[in-house]
N, CA, C and O atoms as a GROMACS GRO file, in nm:
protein
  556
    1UNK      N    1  -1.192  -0.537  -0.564
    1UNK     CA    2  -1.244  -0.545  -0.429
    1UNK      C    3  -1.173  -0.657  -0.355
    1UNK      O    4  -1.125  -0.755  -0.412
    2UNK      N    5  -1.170  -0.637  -0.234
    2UNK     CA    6  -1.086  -0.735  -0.162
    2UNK      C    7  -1.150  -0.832  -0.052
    2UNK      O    8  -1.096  -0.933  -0.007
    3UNK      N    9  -1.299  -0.772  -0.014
    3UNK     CA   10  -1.324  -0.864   0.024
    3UNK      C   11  -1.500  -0.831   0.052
    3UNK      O   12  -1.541  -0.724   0.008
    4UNK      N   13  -1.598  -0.924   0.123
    4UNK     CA   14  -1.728  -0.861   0.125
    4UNK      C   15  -1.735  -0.792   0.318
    4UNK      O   16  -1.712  -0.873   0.408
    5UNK      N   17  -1.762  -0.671   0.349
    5UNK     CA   18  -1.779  -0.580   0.486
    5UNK      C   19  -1.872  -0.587   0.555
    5UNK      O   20  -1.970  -0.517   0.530
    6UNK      N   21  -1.872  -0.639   0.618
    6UNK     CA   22  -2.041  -0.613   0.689
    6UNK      C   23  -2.020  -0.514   0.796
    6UNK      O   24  -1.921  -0.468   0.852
    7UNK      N   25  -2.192  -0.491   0.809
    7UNK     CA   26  -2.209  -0.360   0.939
    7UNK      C   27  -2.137  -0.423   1.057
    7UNK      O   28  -2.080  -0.321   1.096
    8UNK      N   29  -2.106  -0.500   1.126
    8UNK     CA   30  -2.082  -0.526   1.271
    8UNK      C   31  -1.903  -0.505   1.294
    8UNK      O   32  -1.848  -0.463   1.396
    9UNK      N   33  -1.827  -0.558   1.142
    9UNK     CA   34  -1.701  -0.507   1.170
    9UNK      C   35  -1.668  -0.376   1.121
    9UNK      O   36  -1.558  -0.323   1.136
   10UNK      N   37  -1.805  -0.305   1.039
   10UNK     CA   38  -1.759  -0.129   0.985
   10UNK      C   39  -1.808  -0.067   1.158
   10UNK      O   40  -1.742   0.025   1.204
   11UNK      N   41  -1.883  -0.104   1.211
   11UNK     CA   42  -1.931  -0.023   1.338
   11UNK      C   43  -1.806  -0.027   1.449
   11UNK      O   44  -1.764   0.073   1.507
   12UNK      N   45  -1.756  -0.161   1.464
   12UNK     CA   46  -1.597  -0.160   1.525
   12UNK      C   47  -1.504  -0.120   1.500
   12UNK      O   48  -1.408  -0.140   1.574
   13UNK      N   49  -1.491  -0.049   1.388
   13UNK     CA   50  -1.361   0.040   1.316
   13UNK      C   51  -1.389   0.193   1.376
   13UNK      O   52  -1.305   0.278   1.402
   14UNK      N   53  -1.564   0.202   1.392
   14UNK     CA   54  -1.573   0.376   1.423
   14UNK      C   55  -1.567   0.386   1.560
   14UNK      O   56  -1.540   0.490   1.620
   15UNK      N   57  -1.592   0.275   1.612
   15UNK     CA   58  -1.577   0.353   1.828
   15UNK      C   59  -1.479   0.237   1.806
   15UNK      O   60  -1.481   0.118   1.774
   16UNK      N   61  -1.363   0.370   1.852
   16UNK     CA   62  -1.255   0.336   1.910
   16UNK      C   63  -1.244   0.178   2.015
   16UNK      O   64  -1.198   0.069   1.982
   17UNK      N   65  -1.299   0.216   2.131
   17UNK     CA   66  -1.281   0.120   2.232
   17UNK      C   67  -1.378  -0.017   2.135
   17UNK      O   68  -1.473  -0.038   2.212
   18UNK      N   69  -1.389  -0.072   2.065
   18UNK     CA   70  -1.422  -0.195   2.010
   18UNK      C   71  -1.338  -0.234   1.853
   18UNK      O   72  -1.373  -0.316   1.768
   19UNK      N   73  -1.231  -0.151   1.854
   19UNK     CA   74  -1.149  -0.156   1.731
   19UNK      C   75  -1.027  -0.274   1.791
   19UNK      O   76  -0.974  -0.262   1.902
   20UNK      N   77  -1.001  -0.374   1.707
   20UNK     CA   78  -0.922  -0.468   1.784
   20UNK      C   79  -0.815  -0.432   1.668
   20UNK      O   80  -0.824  -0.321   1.616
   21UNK      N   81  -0.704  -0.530   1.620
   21UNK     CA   82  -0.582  -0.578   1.565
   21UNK      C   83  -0.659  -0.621   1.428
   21UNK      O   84  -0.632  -0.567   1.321
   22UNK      N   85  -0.725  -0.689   1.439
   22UNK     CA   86  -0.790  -0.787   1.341
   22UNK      C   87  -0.908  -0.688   1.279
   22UNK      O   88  -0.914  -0.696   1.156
   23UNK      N   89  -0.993  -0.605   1.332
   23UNK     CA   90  -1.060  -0.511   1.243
   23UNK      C   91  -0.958  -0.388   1.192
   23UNK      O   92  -1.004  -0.328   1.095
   24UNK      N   93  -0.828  -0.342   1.239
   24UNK     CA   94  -0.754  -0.238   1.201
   24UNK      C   95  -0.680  -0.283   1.026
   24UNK      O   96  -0.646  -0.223   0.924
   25UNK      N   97  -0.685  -0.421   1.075
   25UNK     CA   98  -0.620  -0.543   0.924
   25UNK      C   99  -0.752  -0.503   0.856
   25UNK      O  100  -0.744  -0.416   0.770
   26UNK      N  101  -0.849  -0.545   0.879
   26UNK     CA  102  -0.942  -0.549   0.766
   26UNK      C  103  -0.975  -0.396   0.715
   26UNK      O  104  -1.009  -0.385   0.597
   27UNK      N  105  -0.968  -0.292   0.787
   27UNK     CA  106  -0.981  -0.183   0.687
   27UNK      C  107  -0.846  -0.143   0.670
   27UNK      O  108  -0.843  -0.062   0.577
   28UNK      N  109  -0.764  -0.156   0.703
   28UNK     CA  110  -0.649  -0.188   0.606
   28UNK      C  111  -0.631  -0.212   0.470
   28UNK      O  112  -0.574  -0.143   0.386
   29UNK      N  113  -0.685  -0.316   0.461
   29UNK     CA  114  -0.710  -0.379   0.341
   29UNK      C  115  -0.803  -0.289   0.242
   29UNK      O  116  -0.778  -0.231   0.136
   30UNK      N  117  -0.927  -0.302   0.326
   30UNK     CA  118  -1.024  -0.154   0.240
   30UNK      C  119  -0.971  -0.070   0.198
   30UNK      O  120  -0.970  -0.052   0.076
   31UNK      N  121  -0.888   0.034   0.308
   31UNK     CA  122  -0.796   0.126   0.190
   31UNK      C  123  -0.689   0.123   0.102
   31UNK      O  124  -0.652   0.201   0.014
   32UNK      N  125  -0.644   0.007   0.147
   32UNK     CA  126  -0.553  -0.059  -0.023
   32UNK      C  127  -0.660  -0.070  -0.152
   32UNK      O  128  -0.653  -0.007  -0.258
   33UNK      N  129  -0.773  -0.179  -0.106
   33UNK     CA  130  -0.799  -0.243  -0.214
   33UNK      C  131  -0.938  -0.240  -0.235
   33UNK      O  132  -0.986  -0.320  -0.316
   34UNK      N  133  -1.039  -0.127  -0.150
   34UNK     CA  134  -1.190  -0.148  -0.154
   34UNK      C  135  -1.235  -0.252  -0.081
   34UNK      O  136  -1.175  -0.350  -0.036
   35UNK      N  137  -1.361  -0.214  -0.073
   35UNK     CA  138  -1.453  -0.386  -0.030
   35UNK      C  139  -1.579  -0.377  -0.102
   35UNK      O  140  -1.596  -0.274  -0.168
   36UNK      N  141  -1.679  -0.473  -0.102
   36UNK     CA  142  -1.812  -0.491  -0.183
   36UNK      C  143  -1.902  -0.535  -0.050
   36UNK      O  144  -1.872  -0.607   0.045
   37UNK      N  145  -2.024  -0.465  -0.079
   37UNK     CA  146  -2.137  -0.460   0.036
   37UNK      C  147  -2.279  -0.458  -0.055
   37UNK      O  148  -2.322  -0.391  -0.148
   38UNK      N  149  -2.312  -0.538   0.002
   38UNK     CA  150  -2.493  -0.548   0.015
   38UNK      C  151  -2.535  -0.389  -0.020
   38UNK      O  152  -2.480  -0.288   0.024
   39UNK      N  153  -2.623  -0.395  -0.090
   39UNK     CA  154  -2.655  -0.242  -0.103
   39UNK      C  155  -2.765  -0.183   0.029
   39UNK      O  156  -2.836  -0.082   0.022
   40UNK      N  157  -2.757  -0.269   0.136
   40UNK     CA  158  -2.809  -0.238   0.247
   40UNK      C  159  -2.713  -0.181   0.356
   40UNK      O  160  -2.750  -0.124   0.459
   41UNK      N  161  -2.605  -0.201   0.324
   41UNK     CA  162  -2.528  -0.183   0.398
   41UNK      C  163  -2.470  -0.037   0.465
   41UNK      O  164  -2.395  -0.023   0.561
   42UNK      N  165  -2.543   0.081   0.366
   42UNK     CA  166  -2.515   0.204   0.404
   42UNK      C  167  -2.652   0.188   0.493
   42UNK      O  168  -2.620   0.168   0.610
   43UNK      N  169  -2.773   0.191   0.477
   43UNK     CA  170  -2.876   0.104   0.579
   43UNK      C  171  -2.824   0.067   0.736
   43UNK      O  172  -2.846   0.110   0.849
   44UNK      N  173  -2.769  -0.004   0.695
   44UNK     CA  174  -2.719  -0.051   0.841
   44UNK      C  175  -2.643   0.032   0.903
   44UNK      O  176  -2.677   0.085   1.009
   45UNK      N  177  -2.547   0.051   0.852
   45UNK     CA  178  -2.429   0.144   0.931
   45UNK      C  179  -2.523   0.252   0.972
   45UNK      O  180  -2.544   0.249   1.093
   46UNK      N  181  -2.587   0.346   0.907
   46UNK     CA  182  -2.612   0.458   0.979
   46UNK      C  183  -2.730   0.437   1.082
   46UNK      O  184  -2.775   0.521   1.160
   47UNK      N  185  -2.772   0.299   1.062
   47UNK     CA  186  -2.871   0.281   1.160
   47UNK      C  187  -2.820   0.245   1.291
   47UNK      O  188  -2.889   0.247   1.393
   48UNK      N  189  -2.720   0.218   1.287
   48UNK     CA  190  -2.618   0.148   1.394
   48UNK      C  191  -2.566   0.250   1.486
   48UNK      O  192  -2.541   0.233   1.606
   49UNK      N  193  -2.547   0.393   1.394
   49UNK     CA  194  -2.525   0.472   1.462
   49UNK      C  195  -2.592   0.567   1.490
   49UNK      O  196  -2.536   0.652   1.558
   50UNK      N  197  -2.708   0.587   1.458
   50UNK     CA  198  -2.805   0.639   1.484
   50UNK      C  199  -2.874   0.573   1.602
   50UNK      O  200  -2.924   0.630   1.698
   51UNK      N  201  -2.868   0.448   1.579
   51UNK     CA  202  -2.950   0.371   1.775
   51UNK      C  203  -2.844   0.466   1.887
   51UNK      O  204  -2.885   0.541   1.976
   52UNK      N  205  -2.702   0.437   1.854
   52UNK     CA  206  -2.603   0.483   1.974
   52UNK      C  207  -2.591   0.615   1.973
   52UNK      O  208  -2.517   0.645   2.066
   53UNK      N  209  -2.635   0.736   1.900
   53UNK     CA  210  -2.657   0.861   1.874
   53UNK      C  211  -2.795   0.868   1.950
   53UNK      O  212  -2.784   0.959   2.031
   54UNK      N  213  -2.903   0.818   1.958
   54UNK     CA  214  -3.020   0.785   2.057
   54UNK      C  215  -2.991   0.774   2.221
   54UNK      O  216  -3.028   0.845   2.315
   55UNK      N  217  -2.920   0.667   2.215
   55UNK     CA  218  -2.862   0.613   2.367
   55UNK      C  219  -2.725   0.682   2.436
   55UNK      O  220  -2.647   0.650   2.526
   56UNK      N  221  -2.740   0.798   2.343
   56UNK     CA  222  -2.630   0.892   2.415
   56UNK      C  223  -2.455   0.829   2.411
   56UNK      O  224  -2.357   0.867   2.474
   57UNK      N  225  -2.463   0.771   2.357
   57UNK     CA  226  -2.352   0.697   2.310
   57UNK      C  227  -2.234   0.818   2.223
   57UNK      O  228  -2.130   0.864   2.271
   58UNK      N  229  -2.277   0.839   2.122
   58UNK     CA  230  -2.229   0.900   2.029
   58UNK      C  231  -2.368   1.045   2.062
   58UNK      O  232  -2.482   1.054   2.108
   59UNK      N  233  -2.236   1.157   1.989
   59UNK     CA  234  -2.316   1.295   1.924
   59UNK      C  235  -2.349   1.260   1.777
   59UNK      O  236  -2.300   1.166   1.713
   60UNK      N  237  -2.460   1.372   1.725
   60UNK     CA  238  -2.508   1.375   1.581
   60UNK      C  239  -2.298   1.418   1.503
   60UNK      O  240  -2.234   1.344   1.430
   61UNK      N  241  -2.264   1.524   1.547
   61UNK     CA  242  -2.133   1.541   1.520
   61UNK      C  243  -2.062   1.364   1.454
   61UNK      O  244  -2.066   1.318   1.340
   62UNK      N  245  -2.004   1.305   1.582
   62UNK     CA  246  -1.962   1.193   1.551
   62UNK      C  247  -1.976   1.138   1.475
   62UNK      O  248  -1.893   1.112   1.389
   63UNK      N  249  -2.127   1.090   1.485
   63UNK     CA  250  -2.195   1.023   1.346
   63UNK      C  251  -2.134   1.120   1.206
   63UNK      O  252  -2.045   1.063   1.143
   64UNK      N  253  -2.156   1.193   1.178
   64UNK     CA  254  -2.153   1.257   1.066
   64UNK      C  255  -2.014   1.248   1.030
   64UNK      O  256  -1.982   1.255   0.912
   65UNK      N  257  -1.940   1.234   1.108
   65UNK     CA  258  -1.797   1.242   1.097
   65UNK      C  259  -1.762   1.103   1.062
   65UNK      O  260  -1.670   1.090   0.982
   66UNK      N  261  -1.808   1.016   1.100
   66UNK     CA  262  -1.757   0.885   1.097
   66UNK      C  263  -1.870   0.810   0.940
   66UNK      O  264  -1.829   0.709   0.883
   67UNK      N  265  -1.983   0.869   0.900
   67UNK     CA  266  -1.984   0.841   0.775
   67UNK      C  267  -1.894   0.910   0.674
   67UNK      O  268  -1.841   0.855   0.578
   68UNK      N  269  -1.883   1.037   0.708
   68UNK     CA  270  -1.791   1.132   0.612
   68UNK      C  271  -1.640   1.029   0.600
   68UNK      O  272  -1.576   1.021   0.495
   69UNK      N  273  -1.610   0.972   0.701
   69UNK     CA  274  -1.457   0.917   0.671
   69UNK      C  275  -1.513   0.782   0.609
   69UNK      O  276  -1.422   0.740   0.538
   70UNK      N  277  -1.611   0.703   0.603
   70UNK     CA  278  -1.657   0.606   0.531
   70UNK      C  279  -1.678   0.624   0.376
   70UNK      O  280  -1.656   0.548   0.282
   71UNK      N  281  -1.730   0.761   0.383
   71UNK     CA  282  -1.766   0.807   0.230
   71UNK      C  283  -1.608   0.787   0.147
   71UNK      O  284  -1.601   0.726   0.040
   72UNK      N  285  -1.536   0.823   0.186
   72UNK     CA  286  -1.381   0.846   0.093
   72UNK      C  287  -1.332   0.706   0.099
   72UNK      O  288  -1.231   0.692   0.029
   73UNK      N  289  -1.374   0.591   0.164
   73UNK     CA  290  -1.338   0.499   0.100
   73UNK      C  291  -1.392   0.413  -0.042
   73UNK      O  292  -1.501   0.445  -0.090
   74UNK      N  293  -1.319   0.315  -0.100
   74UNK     CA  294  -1.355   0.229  -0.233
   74UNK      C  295  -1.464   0.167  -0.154
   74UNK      O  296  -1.420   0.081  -0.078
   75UNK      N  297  -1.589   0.181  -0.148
   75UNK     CA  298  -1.672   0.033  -0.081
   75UNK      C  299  -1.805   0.020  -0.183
   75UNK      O  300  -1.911   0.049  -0.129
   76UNK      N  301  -1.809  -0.004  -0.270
   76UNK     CA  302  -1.890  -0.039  -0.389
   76UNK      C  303  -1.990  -0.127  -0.333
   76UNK      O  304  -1.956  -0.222  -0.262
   77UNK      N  305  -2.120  -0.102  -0.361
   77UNK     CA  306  -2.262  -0.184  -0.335
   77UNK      C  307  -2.316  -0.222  -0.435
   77UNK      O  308  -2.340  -0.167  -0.543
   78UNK      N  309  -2.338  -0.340  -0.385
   78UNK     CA  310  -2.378  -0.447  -0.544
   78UNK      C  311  -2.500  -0.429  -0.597
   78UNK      O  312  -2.588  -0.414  -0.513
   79UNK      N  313  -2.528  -0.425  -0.693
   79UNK     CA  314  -2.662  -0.383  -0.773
   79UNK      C  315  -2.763  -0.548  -0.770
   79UNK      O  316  -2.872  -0.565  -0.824
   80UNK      N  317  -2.713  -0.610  -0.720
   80UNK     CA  318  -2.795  -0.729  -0.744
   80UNK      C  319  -2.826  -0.781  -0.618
   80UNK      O  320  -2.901  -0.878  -0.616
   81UNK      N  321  -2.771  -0.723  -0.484
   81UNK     CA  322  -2.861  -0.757  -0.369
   81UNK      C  323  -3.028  -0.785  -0.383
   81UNK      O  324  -3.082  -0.891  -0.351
   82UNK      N  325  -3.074  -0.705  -0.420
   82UNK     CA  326  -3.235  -0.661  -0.476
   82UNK      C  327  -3.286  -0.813  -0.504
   82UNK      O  328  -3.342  -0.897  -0.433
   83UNK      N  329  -3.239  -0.809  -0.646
   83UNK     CA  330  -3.286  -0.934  -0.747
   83UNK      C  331  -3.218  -1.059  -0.677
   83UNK      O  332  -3.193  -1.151  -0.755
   84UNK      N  333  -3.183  -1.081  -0.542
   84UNK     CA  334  -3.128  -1.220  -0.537
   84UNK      C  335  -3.204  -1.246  -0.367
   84UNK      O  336  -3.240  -1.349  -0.308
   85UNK      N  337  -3.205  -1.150  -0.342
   85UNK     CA  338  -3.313  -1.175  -0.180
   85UNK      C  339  -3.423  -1.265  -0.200
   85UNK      O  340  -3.476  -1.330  -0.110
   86UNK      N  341  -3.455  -1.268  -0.316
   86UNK     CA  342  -3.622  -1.408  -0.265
   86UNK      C  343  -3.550  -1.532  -0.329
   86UNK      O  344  -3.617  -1.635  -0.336
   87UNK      N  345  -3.444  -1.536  -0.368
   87UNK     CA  346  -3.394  -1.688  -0.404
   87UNK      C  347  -3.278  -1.714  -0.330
   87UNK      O  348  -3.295  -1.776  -0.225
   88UNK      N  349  -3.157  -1.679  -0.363
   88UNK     CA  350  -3.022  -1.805  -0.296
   88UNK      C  351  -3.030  -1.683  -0.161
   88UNK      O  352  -3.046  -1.721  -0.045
   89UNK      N  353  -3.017  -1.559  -0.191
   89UNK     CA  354  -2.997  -1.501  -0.017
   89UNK      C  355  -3.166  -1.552   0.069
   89UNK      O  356  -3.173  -1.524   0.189
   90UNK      N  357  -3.240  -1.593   0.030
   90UNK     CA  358  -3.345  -1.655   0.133
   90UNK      C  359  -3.288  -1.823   0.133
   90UNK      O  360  -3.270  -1.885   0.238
   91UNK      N  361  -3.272  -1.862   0.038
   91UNK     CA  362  -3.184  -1.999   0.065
   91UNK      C  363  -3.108  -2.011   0.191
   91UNK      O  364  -3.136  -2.065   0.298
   92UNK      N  365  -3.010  -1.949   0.153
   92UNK     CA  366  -2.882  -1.932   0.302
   92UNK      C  367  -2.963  -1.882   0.425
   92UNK      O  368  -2.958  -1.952   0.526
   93UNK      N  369  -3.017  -1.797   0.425
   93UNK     CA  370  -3.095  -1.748   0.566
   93UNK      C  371  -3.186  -1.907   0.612
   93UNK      O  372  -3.144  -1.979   0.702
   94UNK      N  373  -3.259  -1.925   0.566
   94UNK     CA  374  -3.312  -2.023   0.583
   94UNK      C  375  -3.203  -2.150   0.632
   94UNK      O  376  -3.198  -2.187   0.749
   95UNK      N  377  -3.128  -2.202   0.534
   95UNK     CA  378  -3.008  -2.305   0.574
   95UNK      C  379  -2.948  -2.278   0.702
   95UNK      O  380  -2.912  -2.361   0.785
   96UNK      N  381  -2.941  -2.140   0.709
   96UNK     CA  382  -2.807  -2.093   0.848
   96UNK      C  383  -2.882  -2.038   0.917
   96UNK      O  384  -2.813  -1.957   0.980
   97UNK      N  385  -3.016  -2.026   0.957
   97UNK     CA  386  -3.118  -1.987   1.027
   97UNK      C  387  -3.041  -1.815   1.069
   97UNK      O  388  -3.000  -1.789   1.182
   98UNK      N  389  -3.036  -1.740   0.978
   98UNK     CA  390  -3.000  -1.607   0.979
   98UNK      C  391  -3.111  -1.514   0.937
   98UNK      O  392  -3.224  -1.549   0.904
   99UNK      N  393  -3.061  -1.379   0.942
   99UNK     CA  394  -3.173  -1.306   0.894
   99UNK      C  395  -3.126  -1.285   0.766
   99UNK      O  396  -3.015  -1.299   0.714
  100UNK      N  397  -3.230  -1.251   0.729
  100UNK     CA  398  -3.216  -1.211   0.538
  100UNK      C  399  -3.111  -1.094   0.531
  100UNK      O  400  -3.066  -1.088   0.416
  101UNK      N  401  -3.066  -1.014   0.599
  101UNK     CA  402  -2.954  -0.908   0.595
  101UNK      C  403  -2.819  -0.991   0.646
  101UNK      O  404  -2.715  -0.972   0.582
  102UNK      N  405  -2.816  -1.050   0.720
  102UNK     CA  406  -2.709  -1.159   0.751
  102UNK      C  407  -2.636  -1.211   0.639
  102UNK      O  408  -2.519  -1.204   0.600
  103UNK      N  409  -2.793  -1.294   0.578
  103UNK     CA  410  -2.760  -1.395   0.495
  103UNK      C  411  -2.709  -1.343   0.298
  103UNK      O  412  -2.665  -1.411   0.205
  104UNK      N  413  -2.756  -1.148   0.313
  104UNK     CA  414  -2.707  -1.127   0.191
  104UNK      C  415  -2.556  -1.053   0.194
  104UNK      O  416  -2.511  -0.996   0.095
  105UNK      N  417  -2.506  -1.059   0.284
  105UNK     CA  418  -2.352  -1.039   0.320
  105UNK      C  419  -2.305  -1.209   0.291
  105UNK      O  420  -2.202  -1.211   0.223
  106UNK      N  421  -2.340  -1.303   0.315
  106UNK     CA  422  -2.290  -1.448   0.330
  106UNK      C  423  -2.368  -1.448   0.101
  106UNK      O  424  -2.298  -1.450   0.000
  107UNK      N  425  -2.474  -1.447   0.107
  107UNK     CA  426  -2.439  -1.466  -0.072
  107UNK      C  427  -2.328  -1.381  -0.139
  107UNK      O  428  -2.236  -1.409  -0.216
  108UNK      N  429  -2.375  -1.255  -0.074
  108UNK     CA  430  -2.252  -1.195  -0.145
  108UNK      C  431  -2.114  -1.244  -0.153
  108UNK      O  432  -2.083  -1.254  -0.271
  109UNK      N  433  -2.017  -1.278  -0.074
  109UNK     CA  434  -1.927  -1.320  -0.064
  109UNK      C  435  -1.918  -1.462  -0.108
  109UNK      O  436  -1.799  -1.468  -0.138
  110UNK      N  437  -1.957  -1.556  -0.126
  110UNK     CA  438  -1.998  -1.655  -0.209
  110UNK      C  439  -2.032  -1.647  -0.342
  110UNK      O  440  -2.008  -1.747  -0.411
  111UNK      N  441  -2.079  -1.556  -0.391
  111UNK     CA  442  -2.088  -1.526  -0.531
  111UNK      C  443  -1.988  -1.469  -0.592
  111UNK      O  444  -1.981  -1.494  -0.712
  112UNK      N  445  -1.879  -1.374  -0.532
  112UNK     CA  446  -1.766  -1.295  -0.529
  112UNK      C  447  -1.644  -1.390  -0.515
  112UNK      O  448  -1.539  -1.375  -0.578
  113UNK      N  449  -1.668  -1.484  -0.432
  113UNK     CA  450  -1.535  -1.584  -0.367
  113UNK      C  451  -1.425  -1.453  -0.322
  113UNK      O  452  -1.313  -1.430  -0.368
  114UNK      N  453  -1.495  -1.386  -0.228
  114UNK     CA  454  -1.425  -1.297  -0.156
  114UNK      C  455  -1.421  -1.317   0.005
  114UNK      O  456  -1.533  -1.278   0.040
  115UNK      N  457  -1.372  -1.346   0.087
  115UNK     CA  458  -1.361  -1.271   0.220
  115UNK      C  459  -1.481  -1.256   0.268
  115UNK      O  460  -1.576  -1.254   0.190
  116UNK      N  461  -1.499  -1.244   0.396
  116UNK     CA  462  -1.614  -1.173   0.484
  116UNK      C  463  -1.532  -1.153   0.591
  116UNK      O  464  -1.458  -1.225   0.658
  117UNK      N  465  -1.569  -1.021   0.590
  117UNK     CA  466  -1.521  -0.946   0.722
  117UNK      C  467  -1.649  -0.949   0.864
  117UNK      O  468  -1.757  -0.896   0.839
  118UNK      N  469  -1.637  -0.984   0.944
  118UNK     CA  470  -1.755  -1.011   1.016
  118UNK      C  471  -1.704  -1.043   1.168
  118UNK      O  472  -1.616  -1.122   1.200
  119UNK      N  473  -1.795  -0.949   1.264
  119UNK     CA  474  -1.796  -1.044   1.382
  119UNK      C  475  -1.881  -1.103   1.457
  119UNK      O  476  -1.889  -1.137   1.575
  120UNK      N  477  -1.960  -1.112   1.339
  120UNK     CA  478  -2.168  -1.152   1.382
  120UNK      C  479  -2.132  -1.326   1.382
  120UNK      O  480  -2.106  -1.386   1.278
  121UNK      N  481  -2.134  -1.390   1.512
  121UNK     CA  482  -2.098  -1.521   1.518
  121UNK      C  483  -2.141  -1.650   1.412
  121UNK      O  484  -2.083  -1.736   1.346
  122UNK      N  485  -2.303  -1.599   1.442
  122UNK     CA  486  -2.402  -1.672   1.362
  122UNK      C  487  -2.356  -1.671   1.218
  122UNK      O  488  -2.371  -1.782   1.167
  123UNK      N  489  -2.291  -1.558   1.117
  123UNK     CA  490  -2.252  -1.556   1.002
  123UNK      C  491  -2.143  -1.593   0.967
  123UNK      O  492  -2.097  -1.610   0.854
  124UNK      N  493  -2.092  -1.607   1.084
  124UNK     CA  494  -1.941  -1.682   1.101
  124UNK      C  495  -1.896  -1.805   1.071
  124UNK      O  496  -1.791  -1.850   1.025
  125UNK      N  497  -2.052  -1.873   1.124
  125UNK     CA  498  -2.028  -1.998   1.155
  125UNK      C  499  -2.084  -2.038   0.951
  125UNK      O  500  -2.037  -2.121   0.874
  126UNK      N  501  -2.184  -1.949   0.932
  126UNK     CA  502  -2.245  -2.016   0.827
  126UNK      C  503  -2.119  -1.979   0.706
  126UNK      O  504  -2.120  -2.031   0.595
  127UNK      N  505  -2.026  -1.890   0.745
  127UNK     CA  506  -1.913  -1.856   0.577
  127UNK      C  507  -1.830  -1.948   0.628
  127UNK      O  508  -1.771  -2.002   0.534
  128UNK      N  509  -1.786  -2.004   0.762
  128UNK     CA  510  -1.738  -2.101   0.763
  128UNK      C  511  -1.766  -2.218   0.704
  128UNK      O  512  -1.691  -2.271   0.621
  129UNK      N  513  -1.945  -2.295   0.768
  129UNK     CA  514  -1.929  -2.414   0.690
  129UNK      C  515  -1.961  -2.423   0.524
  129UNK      O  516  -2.015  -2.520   0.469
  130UNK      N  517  -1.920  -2.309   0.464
  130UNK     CA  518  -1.948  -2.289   0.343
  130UNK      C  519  -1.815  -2.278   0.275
  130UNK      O  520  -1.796  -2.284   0.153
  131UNK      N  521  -1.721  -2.258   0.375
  131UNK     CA  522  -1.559  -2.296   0.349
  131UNK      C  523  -1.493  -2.096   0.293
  131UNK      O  524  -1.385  -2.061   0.244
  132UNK      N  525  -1.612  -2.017   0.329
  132UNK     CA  526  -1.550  -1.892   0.321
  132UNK      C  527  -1.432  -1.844   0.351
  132UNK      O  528  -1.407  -1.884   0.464
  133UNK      N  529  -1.312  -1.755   0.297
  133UNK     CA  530  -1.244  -1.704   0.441
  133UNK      C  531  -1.322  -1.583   0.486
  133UNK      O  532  -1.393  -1.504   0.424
  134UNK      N  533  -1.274  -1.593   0.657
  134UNK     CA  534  -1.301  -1.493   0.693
  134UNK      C  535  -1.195  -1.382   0.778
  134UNK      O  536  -1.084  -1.423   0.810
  135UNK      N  537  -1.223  -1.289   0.799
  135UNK     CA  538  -1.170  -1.137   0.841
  135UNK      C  539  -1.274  -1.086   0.968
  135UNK      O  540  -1.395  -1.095   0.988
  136UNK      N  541  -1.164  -1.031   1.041
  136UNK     CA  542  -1.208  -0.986   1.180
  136UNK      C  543  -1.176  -1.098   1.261
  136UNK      O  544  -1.096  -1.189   1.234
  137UNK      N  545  -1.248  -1.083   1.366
  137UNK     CA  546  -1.230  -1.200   1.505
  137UNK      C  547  -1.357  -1.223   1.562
  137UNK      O  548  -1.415  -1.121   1.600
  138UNK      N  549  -1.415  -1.334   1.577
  138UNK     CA  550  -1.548  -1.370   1.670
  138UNK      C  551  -1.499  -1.254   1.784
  138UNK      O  552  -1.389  -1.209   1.815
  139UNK      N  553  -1.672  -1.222   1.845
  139UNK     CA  554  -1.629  -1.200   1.928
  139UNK      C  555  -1.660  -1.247   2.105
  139UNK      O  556  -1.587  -1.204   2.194
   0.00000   0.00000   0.00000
């Protein structure tokens, strides 16, 4: 695995007009080398697109299309999200005043010493002062 994905830079890879240079690098990388996600993370994504499938944003089509091209990538979900949410991922949420889904993308990648791909500021700031690297671009 190459690095840990979160929902805010997988949702910028699927609508076009919010795909920059710096998210095209990071799934780049995904299809070289995989990534590792929160086992919430299929959670999120389709909820993400399911709000903008609501708000007329996106068709049911789209959506379906844009998990189907998610499905064929390496993106492995960690079996230990679960068992680590009431200790170090409530730790970090708490420390980085994040939410508990925030903050188990930021353990994950800390436990991994992988990457975070991210353009959620707030998680930015906390894989920063935690000396993470990170992937994507604030935005």
């Amino acid at each position: 695995m190459s690095l840990v994905l979160d929902s805010s830079a997988t949702l910028a890879w699927i609508y076009g007009d919010e795909t920059t240079a710096a998210i095209r690098q990071v799934f780049d990388r995904v299809a070289d080398a995989g990534a590792l996600v929160p086992s919430l993370w299929r959670l999120e994504v389709a909820n993400g697109l399911t709000a903008a499938m609501r708000r007329g944003r996106i068709d049911a089509e789209f959506r379906q299309a844009a998990l189907a091209d998610l499905a064929v990538l390496d993106i492995t979900a960690d079996p230990l999200t679960d068992a680590r949410a009431w200790g170090e991922t409530l730790a970090l949420a708490d420390r980085f005043r994040l939410t508990l889904y925030d903050a188990a993308y930021l353990e994950l990648a800390r436990r991994h010493g992988l990457p975070l791909a991210t353009l959620d500021g707030a998680l930015r700031g906390a894989a920063g002062a935690l000396g993470l690297d990170l992937l994507g671009e604030a935005a």
